[in-house]
Short mmCIF file of the C-alpha atoms (twelve columns), coordinates in Angstrom:
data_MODEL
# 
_entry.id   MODEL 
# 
loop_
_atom_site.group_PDB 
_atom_site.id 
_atom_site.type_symbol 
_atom_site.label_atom_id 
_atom_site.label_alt_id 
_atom_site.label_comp_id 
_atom_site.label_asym_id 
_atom_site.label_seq_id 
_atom_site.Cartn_x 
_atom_site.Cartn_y 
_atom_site.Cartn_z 
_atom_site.pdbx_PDB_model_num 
ATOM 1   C CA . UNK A 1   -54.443 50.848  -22.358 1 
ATOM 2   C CA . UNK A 2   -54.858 49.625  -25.893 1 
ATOM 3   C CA . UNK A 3   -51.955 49.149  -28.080 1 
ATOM 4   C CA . UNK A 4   -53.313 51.811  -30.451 1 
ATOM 5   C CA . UNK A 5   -53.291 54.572  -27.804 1 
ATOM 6   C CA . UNK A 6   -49.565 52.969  -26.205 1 
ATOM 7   C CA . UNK A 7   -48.332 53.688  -29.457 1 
ATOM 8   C CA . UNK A 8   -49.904 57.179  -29.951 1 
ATOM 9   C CA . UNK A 9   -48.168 58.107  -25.949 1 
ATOM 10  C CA . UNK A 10  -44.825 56.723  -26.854 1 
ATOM 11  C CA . UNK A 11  -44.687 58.863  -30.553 1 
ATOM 12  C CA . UNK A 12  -46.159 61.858  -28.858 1 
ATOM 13  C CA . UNK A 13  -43.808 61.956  -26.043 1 
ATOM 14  C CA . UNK A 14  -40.708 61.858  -28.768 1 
ATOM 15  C CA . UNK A 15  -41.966 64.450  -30.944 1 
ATOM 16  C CA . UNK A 16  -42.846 66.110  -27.920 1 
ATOM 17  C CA . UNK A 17  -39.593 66.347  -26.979 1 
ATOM 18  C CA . UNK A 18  -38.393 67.386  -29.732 1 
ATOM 19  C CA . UNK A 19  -39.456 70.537  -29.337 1 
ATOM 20  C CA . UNK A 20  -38.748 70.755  -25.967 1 
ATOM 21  C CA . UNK A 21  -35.102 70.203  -26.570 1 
ATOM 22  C CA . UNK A 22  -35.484 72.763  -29.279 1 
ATOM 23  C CA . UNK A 23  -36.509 75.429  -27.451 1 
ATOM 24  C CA . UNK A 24  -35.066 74.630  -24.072 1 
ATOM 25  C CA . UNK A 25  -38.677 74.770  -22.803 1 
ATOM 26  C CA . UNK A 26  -41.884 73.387  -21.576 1 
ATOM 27  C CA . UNK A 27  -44.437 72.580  -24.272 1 
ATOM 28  C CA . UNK A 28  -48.426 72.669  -23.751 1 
ATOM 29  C CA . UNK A 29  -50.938 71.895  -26.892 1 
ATOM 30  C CA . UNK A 30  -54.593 72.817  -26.651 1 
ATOM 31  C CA . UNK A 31  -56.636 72.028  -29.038 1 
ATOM 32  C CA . UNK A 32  -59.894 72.448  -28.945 1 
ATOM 33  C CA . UNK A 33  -63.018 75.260  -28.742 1 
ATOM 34  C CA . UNK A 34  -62.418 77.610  -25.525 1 
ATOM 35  C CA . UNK A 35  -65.124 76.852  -22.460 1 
ATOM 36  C CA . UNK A 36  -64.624 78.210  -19.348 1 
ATOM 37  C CA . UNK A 37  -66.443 74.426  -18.286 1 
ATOM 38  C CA . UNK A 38  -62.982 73.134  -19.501 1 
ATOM 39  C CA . UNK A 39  -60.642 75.943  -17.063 1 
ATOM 40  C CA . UNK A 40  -60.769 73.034  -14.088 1 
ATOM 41  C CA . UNK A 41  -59.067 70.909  -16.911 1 
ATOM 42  C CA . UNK A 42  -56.905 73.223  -17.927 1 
ATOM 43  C CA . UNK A 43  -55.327 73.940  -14.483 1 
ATOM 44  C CA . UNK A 44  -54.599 70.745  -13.754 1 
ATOM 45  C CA . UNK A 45  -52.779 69.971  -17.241 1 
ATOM 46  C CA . UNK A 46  -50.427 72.893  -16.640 1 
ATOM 47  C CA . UNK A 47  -49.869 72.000  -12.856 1 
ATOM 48  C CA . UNK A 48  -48.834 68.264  -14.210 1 
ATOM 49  C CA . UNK A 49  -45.660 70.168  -15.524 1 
ATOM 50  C CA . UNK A 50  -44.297 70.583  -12.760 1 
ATOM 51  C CA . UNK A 51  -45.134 67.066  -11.083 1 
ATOM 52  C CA . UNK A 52  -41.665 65.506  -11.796 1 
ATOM 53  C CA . UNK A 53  -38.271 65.926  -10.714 1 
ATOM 54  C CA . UNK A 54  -37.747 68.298  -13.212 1 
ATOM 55  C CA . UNK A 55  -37.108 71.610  -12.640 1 
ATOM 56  C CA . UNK A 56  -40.512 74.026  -14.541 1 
ATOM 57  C CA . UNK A 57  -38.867 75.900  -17.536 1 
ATOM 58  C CA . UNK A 58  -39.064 79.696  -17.656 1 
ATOM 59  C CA . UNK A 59  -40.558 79.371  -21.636 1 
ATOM 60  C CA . UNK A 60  -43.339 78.248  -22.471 1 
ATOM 61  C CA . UNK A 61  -44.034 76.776  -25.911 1 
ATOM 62  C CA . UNK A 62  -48.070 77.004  -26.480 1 
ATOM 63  C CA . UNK A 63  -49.511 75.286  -29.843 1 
ATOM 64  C CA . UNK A 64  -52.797 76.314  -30.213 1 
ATOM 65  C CA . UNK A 65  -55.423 74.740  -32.631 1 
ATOM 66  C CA . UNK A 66  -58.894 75.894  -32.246 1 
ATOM 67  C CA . UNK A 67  -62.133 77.438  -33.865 1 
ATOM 68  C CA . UNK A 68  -62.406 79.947  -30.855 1 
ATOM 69  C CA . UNK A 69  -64.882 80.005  -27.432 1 
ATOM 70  C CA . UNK A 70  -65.370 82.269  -25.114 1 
ATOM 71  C CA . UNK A 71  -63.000 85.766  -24.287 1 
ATOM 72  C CA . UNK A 72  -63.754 85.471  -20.570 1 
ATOM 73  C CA . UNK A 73  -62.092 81.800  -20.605 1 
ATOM 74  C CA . UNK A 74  -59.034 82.699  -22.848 1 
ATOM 75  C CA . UNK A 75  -58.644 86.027  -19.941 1 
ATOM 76  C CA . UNK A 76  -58.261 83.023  -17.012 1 
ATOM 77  C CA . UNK A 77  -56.053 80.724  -19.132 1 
ATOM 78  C CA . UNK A 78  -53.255 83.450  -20.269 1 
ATOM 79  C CA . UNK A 79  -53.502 84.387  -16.366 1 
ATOM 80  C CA . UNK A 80  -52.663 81.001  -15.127 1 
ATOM 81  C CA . UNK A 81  -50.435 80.125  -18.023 1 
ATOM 82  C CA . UNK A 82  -48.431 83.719  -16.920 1 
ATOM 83  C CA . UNK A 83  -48.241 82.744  -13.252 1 
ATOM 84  C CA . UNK A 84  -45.635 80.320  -14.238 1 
ATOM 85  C CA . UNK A 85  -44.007 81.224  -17.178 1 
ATOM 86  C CA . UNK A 86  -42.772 84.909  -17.748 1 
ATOM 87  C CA . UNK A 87  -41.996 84.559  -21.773 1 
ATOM 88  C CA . UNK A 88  -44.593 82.429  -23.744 1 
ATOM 89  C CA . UNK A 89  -44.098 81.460  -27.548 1 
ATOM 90  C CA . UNK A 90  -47.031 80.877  -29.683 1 
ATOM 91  C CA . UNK A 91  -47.273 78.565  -32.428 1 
ATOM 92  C CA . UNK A 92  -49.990 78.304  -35.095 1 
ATOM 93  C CA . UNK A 93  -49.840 75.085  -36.962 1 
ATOM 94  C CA . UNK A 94  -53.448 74.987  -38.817 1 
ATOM 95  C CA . UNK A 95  -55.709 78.216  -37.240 1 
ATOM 96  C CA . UNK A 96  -56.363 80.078  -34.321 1 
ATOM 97  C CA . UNK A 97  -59.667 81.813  -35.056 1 
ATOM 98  C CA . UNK A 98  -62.041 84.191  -33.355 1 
ATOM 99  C CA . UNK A 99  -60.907 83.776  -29.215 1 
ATOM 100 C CA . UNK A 100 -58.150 81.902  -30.416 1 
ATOM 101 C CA . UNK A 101 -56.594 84.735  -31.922 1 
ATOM 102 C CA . UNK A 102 -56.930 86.727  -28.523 1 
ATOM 103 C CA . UNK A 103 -54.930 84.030  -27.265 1 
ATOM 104 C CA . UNK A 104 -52.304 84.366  -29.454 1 
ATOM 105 C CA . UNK A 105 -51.920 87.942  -28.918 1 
ATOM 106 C CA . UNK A 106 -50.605 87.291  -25.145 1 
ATOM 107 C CA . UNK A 107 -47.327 85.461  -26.708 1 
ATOM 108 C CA . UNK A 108 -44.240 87.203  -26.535 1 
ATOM 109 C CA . UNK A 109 -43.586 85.668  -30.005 1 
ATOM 110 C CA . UNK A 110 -46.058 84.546  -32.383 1 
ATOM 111 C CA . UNK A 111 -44.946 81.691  -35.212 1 
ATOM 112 C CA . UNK A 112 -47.029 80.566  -37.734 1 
ATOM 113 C CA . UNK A 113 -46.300 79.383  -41.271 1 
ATOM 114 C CA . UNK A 114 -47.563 79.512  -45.125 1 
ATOM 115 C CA . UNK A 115 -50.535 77.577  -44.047 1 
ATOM 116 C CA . UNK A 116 -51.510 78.935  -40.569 1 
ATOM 117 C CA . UNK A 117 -53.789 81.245  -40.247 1 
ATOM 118 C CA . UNK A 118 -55.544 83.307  -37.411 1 
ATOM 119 C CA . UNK A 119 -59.409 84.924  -37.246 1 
ATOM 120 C CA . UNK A 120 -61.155 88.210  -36.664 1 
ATOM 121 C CA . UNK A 121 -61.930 88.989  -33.073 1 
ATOM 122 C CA . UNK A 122 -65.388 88.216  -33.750 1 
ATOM 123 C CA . UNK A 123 -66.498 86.626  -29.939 1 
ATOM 124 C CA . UNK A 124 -68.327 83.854  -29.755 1 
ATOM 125 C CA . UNK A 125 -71.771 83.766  -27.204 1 
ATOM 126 C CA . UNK A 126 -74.206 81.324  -26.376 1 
ATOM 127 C CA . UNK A 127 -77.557 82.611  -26.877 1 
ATOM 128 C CA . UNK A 128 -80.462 80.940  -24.959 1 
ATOM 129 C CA . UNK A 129 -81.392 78.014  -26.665 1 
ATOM 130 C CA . UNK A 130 -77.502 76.900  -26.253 1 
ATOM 131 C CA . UNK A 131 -76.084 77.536  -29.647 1 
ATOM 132 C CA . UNK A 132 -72.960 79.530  -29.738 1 
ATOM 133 C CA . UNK A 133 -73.159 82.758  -31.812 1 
ATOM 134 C CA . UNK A 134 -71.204 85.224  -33.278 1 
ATOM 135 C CA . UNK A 135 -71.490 88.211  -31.516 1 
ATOM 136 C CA . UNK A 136 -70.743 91.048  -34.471 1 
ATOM 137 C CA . UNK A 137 -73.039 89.141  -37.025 1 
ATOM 138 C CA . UNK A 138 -75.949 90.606  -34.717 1 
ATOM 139 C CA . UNK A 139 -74.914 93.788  -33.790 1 
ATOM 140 C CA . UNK A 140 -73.925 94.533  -36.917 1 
ATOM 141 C CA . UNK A 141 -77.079 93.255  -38.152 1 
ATOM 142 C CA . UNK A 142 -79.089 95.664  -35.709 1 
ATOM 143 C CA . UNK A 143 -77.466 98.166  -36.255 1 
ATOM 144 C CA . UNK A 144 -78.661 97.733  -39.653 1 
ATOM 145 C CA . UNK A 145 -82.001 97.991  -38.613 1 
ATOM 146 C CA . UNK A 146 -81.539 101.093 -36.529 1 
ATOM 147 C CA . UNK A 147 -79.890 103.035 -39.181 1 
ATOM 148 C CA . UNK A 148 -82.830 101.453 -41.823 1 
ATOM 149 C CA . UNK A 149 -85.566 103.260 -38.944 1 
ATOM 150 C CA . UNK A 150 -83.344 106.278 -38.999 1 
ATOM 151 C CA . UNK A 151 -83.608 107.256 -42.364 1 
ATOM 152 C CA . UNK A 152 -87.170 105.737 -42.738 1 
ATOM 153 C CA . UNK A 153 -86.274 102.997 -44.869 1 
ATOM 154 C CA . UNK A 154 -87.228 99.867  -42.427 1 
ATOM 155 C CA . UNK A 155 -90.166 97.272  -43.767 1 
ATOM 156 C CA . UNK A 156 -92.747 96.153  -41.741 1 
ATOM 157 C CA . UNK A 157 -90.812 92.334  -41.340 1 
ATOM 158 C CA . UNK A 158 -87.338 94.202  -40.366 1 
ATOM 159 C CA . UNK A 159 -89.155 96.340  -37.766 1 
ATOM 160 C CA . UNK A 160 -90.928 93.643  -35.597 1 
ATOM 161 C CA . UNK A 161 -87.129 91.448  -36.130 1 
ATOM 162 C CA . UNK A 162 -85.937 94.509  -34.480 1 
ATOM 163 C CA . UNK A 163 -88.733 95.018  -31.857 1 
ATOM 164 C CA . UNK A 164 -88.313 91.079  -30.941 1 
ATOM 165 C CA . UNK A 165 -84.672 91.558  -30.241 1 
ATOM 166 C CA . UNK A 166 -84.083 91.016  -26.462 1 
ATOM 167 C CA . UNK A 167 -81.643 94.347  -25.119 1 
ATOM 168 C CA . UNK A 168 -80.250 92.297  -22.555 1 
ATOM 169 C CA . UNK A 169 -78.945 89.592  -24.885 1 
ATOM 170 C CA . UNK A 170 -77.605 92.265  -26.898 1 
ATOM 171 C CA . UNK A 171 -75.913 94.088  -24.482 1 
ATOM 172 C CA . UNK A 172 -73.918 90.526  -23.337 1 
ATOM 173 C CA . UNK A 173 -72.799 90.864  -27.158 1 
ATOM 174 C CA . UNK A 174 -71.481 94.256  -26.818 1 
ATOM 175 C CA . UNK A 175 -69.820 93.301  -23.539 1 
ATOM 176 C CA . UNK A 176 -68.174 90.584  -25.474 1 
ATOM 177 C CA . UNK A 177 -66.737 92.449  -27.743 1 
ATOM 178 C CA . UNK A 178 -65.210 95.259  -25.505 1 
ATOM 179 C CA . UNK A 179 -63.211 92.436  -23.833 1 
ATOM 180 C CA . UNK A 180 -62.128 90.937  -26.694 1 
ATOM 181 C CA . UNK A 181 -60.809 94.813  -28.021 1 
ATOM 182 C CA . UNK A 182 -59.548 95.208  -24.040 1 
ATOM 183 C CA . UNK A 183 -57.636 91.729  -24.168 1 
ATOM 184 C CA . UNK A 184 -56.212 92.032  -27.423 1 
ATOM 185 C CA . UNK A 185 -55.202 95.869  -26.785 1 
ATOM 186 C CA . UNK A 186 -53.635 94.792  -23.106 1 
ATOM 187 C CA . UNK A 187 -51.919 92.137  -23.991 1 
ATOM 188 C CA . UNK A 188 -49.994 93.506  -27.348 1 
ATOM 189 C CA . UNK A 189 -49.158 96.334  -24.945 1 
ATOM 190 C CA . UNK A 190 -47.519 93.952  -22.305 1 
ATOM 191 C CA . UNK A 191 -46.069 91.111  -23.899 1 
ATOM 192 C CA . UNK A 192 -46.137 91.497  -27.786 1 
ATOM 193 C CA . UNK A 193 -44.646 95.189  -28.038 1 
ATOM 194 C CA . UNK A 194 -42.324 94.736  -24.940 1 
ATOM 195 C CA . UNK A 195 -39.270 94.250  -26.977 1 
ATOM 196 C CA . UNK A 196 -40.311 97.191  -29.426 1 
ATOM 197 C CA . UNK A 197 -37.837 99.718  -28.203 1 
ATOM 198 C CA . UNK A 198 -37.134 101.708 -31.117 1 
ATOM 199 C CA . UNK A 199 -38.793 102.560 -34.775 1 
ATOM 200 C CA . UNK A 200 -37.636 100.327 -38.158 1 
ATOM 201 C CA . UNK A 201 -40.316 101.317 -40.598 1 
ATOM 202 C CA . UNK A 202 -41.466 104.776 -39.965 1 
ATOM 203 C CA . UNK A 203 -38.669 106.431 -41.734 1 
ATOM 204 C CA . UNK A 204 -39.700 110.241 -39.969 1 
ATOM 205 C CA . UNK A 205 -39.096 107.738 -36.794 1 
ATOM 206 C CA . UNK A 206 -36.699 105.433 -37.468 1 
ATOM 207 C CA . UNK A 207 -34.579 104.761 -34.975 1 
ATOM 208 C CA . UNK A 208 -36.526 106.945 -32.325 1 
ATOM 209 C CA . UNK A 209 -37.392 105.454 -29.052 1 
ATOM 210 C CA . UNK A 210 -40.864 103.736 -28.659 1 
ATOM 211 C CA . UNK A 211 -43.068 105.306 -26.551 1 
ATOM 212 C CA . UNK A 212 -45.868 103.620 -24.340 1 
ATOM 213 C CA . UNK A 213 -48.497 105.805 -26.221 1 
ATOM 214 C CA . UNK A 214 -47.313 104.910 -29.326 1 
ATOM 215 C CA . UNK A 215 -47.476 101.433 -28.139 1 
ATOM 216 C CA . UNK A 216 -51.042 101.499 -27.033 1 
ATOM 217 C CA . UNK A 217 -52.148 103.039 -30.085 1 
ATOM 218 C CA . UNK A 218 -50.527 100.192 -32.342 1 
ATOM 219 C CA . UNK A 219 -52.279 97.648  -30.005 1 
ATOM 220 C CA . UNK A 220 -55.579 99.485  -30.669 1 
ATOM 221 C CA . UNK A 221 -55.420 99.929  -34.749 1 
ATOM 222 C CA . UNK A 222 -54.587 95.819  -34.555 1 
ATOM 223 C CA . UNK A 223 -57.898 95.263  -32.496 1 
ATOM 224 C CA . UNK A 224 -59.968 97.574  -34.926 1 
ATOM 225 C CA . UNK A 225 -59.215 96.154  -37.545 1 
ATOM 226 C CA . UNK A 226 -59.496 92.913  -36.478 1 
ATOM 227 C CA . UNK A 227 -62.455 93.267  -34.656 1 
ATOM 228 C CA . UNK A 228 -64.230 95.085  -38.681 1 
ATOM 229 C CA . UNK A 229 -66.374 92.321  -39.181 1 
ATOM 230 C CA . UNK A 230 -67.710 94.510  -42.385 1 
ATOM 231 C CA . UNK A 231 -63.469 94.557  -43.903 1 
ATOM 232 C CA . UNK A 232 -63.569 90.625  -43.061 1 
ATOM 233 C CA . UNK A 233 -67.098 89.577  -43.987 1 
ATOM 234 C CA . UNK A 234 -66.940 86.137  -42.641 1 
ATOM 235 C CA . UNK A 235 -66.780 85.016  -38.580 1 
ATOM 236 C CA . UNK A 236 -64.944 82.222  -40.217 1 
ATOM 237 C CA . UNK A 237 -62.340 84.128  -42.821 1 
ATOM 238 C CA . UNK A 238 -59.100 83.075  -42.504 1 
ATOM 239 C CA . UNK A 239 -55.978 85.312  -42.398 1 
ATOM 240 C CA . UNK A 240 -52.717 84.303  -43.738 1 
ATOM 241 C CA . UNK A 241 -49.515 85.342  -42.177 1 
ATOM 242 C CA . UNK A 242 -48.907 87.473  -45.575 1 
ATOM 243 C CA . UNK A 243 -52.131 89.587  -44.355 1 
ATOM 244 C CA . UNK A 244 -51.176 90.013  -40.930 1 
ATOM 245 C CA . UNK A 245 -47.539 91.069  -41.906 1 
ATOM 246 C CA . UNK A 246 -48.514 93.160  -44.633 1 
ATOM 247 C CA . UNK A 247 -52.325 94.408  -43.497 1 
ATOM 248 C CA . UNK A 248 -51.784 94.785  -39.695 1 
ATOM 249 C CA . UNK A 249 -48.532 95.224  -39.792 1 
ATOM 250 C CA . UNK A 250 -48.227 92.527  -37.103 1 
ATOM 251 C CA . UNK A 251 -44.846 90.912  -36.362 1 
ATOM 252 C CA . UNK A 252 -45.004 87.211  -36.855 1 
ATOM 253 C CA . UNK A 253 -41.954 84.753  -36.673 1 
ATOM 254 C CA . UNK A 254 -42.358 82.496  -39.945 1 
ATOM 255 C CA . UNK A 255 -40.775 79.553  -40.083 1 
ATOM 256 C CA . UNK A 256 -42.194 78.156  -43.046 1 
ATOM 257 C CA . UNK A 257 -38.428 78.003  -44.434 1 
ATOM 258 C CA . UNK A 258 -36.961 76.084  -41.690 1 
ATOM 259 C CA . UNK A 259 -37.849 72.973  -42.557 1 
ATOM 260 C CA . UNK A 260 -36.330 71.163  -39.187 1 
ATOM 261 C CA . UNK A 261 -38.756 73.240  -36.994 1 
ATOM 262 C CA . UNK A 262 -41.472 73.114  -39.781 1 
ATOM 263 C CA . UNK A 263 -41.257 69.331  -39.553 1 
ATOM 264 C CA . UNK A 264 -41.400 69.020  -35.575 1 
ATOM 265 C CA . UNK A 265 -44.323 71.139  -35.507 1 
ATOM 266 C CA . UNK A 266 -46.074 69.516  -37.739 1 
ATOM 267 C CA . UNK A 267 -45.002 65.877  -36.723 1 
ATOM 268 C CA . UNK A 268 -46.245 66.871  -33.552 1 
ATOM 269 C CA . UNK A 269 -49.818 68.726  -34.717 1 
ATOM 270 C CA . UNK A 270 -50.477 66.289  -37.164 1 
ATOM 271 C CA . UNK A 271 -50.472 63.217  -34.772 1 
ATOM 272 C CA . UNK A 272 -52.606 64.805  -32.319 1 
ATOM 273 C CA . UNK A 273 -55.448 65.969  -34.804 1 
ATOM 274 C CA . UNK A 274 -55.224 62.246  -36.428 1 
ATOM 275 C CA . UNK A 275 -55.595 60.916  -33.074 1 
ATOM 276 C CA . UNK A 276 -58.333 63.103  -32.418 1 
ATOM 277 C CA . UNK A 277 -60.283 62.236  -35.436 1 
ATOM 278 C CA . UNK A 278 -60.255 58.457  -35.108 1 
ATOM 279 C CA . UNK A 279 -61.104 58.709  -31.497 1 
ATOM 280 C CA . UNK A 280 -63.644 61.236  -31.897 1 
ATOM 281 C CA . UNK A 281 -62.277 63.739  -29.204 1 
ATOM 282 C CA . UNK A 282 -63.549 67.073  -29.147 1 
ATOM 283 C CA . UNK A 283 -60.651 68.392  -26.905 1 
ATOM 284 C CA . UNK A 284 -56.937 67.284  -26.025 1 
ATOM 285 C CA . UNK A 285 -54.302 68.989  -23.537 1 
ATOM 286 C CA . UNK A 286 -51.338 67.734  -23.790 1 
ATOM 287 C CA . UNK A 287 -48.557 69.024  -21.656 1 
ATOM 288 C CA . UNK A 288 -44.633 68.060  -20.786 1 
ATOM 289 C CA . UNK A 289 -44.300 65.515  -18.318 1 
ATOM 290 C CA . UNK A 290 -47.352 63.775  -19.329 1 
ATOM 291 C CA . UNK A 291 -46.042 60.388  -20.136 1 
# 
């Protein structure tokens, strides 16, 4: 190993366990887009916890850095991640966008600072010739068309774009984005909202008891209005933690005023992504008890 990458271990390990110690749990960083190509990977990094003499944590601290993937890969990693750990903490140092925010919706606590910031639900699909694709930008986009065709408005150039669409391909976008609505929606329900109990805001409610329903229907105003790619305008718009708070009315730990944690998380993130630039990585997992 080459003294660069020695020294990179040794400094990751110790700011690793720095929040380890802080937390009292197991810590796992993925950063990187979201293949299901890289699921073999990702089983194997969160089965190398557990390869030591020390006893497997029952939290899980997950720092998650991406530009998003696929919904069907982030579905298999919060089920293996939940297999082992019952109460998961998400952190946000830089963004979470697109899958990556469907990811973050399975923590039982999402943190994220004055600079993090999370993406619509706008799934990501590789069309034929191997690009990867926003899937809204084209339904939106044909829908468009049909509604131009409707009302007799089409030209003669957006009527054979529409007549060369393949139904097929857009049907896999559709599908896309009814998981990523199902996902979201199931996993606010079940981890996010498990701890909502009673009412704070609602003052016809405060103090009520929380029911299920009400619950679900929370859950599914978040994933609408994530998943408007006409309110957001851009796959790649980023949204602040003031937004979320404020907008969706999404409860997100900030610790942007705690400068201790602030400066683990960061110590920690910012190494990695260095590292990652001057080696050129597309992808790293890193993982307790990798040392």
């Amino acid at each position: 190993m080459r003294t660069i990458d020695k020294l990179f271990k040794s400094q990751l390990v110790a700011y690793r366990a720095n929040i380890e110690n802080h937390f009292g749990a197991d810590v796992f960083g993925y950063y990187g887009d979201i293949s299901s190509s890289y699921l073999p990977w990702f089983r194997q990094r969160l089965e190398l916890i557990e390869c030591s003499q020390n006893q497997r944590k029952s939290r899980l601290i997950l720092l998650v850095n991406t530009a998003g993937g696929e919904a069907e890969a982030v579905e298999k990693m919060v089920e293996m991640i939940r297999h082992f750990y019952p109460e998961v903490f998400i952190f946000v140092p830089n963004v979470a966008m697109s899958a990556g925010t469907i990811f973050c919706m399975s923590g039982d606590k999402i943190f994220m600072d004055y600079s993090s910031s999370l993406g619509p639900i706008d799934p990501q699909v590789q069309s034929k010739d191997g690009k990867w694709v926003p899937a809204l930008g084209y339904l939106d986009k044909f829908e468009e068309l049909l509604n131009k065709s409707a009302n007799g408005t089409i030209t003669a150039v957006e009527f054979q774009i529409a007549q060369n669409q393949d139904m097929a391909e857009l049907r896999r976008y559709e599908q896309a984005k009814d998981l990523s609505v199902t996902l979201l929606k199931q996993w606010l329900v079940k981890y996010k909202f498990k701890s909502w109990q009673t009412h704070r805001n609602n003052l016809l409610l405060k103090n009520k008891q929380v029911t299920n329903k009400e619950k679900e229907d929370r859950a599914e105003q978040i994933a609408k209005t994530l998943g408007d790619n006409k309110q957001w305008h851009s796959h790649g718009r980023r949204i602040g933690i003031k937004t979320l708070r404020e907008k969706l009315r999404l409860e997100i730990e900030d610790y942007s005023n705690d400068l201790i944690l602030r400066k683990m998380v960061n110590d920690y993130h910012d190494l990695i992504t260095d590292y990652m630039t001057r080696q050129n990585f597309s992808i790293m997992i890193d993982v307790t008890n990798d040392t």
